[in-house]
Backbone as CSV, one residue per row, in Angstrom:
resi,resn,N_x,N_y,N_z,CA_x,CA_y,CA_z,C_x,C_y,C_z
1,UNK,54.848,-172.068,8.993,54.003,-171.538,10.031,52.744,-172.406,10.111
2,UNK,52.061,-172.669,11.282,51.503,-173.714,11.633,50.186,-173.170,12.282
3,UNK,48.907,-173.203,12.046,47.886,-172.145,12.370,46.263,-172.797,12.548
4,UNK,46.128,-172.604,13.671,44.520,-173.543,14.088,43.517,-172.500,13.430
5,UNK,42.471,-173.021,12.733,41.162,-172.171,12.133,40.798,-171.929,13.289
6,UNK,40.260,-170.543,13.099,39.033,-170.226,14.048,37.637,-170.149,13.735
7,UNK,37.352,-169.723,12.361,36.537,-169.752,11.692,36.193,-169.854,10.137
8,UNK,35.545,-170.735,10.113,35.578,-171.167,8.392,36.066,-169.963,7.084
9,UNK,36.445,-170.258,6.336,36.528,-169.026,5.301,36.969,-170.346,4.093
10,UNK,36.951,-169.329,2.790,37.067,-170.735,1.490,38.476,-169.672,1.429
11,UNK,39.194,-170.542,0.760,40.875,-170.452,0.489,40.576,-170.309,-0.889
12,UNK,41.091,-169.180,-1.649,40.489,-169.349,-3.276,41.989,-169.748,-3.969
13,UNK,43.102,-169.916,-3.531,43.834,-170.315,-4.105,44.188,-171.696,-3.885
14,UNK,43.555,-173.033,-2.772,43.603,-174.088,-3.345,42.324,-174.651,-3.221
15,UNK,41.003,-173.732,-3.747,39.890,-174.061,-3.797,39.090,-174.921,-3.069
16,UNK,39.509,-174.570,-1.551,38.725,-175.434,-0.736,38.133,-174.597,0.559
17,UNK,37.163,-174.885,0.767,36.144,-173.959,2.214,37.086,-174.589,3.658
18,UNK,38.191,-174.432,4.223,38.611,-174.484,5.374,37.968,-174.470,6.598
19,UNK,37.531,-175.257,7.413,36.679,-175.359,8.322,37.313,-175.056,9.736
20,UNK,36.502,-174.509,10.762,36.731,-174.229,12.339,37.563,-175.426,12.646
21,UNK,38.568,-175.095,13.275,39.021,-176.596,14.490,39.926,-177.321,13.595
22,UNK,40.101,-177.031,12.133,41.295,-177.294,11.660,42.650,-176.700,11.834
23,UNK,43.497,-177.298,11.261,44.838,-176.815,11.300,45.357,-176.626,10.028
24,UNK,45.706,-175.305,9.717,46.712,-175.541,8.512,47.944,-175.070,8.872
25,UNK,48.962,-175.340,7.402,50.191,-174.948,7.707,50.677,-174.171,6.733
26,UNK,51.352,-173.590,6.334,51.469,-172.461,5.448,52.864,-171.703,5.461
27,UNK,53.400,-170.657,4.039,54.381,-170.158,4.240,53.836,-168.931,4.931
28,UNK,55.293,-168.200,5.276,54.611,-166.315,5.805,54.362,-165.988,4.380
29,UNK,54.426,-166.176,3.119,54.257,-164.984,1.803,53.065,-165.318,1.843
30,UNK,52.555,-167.092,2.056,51.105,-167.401,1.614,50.108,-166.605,2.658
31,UNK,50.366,-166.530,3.949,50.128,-165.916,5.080,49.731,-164.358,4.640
32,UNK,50.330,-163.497,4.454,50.501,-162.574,3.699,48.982,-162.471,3.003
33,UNK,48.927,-162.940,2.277,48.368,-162.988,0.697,46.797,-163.494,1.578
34,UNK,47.039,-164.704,2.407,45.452,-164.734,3.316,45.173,-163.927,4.370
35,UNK,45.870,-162.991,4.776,45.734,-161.806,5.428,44.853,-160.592,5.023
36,UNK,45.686,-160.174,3.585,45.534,-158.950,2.814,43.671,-159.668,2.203
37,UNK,43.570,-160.647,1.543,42.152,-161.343,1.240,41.439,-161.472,2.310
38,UNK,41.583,-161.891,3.268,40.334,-161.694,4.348,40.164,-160.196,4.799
39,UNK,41.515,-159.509,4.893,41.090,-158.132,5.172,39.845,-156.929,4.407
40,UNK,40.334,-157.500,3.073,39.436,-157.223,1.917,37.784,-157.332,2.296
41,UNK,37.324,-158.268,2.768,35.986,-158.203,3.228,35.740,-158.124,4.714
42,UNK,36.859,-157.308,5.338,36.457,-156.167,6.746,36.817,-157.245,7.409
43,UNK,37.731,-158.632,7.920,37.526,-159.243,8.982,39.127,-159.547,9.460
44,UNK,39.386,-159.389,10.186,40.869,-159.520,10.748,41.317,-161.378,10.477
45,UNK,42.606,-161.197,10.378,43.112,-162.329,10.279,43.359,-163.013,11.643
46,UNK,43.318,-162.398,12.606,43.475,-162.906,13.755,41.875,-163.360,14.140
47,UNK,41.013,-163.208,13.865,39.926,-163.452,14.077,39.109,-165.027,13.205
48,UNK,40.354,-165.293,12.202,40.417,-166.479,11.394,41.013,-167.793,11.874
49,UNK,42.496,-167.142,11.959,43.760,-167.789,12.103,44.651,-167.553,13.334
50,UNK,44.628,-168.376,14.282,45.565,-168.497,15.508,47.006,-169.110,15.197
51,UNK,48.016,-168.976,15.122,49.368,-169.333,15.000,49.277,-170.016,16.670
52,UNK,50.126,-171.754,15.551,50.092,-172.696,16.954,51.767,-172.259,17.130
53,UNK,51.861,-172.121,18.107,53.580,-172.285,18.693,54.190,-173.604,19.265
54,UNK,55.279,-174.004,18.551,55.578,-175.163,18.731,55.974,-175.597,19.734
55,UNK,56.050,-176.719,20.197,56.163,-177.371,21.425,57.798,-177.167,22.138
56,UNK,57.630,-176.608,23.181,59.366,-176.630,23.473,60.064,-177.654,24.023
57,UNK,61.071,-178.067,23.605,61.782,-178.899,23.682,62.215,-179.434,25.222
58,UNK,62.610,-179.895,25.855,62.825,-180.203,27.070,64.206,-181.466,27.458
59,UNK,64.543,-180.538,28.166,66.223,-181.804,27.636,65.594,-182.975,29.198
60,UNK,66.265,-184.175,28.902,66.114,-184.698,29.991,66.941,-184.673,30.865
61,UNK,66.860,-184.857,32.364,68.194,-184.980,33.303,68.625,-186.666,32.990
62,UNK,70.249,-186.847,33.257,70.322,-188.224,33.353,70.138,-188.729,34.621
């Protein structure tokens, strides 16, 4: 899963402050686990983390 920052927060499990306007990528369990931790101090995960949706494919005509 593939997910644009929205707003900074520190990641305490690979010890780094994640900044706005980045991108990370991640499993759903890790997802999970940064969900339930940001929830912990009152702030929605959607208010963090936007899920990018991947680009759709497009067949060509010949």
């Amino acid at each position: 899963m593939k997910f644009k920052i929205k707003r900074d927060f520190y990641d305490w499990e690979s010890n780094v402050k994640r900044l706005a306007g980045g991108e990370l990528e991640i499993t759903e369990e890790r997802y999970a686990e940064l969900a339930d931790n940001i929830a912990s101090n009152g702030v929605a995960i959607s208010d963090v983390l936007e899920k990018i949706l991947p680009e759709p494919e497009f067949l060509e005509e010949d």
